[in-house]
C-alpha positions as CSV (number, residue, x, y, z in Angstrom):
1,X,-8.7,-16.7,-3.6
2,X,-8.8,-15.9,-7.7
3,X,-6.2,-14.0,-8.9
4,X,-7.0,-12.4,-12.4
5,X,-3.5,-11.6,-14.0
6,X,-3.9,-8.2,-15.7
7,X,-2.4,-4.8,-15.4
8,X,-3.7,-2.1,-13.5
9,X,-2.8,1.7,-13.6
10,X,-3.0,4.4,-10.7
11,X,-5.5,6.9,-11.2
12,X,-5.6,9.9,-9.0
13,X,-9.3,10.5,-7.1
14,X,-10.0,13.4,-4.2
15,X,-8.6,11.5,-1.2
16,X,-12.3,13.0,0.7
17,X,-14.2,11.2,-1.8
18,X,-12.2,7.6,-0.3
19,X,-12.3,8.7,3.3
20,X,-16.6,9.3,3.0
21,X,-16.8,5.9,1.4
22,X,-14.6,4.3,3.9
23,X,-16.3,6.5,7.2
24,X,-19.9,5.5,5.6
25,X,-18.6,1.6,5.7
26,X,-17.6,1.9,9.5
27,X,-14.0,2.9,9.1
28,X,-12.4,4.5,12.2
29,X,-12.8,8.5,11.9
30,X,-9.7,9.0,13.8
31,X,-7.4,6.3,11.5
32,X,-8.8,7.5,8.6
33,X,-8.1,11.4,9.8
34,X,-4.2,9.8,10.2
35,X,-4.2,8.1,6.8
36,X,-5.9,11.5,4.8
37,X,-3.0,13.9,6.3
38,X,-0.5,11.5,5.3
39,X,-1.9,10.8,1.7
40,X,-2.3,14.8,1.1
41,X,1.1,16.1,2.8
42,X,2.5,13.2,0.3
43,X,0.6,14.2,-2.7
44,X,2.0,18.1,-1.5
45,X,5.4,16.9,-1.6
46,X,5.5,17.8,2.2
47,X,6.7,14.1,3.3
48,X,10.1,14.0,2.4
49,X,11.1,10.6,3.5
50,X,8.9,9.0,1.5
51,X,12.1,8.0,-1.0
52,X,14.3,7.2,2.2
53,X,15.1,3.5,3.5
54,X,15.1,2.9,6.7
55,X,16.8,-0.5,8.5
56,X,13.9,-1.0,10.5
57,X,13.0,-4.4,9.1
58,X,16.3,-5.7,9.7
59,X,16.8,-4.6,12.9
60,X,13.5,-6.6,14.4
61,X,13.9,-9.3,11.8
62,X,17.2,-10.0,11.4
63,X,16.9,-9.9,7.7
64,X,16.8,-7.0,4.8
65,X,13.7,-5.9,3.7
66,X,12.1,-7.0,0.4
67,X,10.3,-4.7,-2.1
68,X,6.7,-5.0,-2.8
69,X,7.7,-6.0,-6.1
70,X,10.4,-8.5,-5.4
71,X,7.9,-10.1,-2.6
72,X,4.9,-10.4,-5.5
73,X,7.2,-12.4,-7.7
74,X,9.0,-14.1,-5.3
75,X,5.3,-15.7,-4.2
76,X,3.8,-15.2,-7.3
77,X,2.0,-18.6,-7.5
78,X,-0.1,-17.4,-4.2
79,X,-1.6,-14.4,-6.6
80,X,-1.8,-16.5,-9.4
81,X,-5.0,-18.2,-10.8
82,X,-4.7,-22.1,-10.3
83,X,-1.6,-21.7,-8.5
84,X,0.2,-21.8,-12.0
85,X,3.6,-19.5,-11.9
């Protein structure tokens, strides 16, 4: 795997516009019907737990969950180009 190091930036597109392209691929209709309610009652501000934290991960792991973030840098060689940190 070849990991280019560069930034990115989130840019909002019509969550029907993702769902067509994924059904066309051979996504699962009734996944993707899941995931589109749940990306537009979030985009609504209708999913208010969104900000919550939940023990979950501890509780079947034993251990705290991680952020994304902490998790990237923590194995950042993996997503790095050569392997170089």
């Amino acid at each position: 795997m070849v990991w280019i190091e560069s930034s990115w930036r989130y840019q909002y597109e019509d969550p029907n516009v993702f769902v067509d392209k994924v059904l066309s691929a051979g996504g699962d209709r009734a996944y993707m019907s899941c995931g589109f309610g749940v990306f537009t009652r979030t985009s609504r501000g209708e999913v208010h737990e969104t900000s919550d934290t939940f023990d979950t991960v501890e509780r079947v792991v034993g251990r705290p969950a991680t952020s994304l973030r902490a998790s990237i840098e923590k194995h950042r060689a993996a997503f790095t180009y050569g392997g170089a940190a």
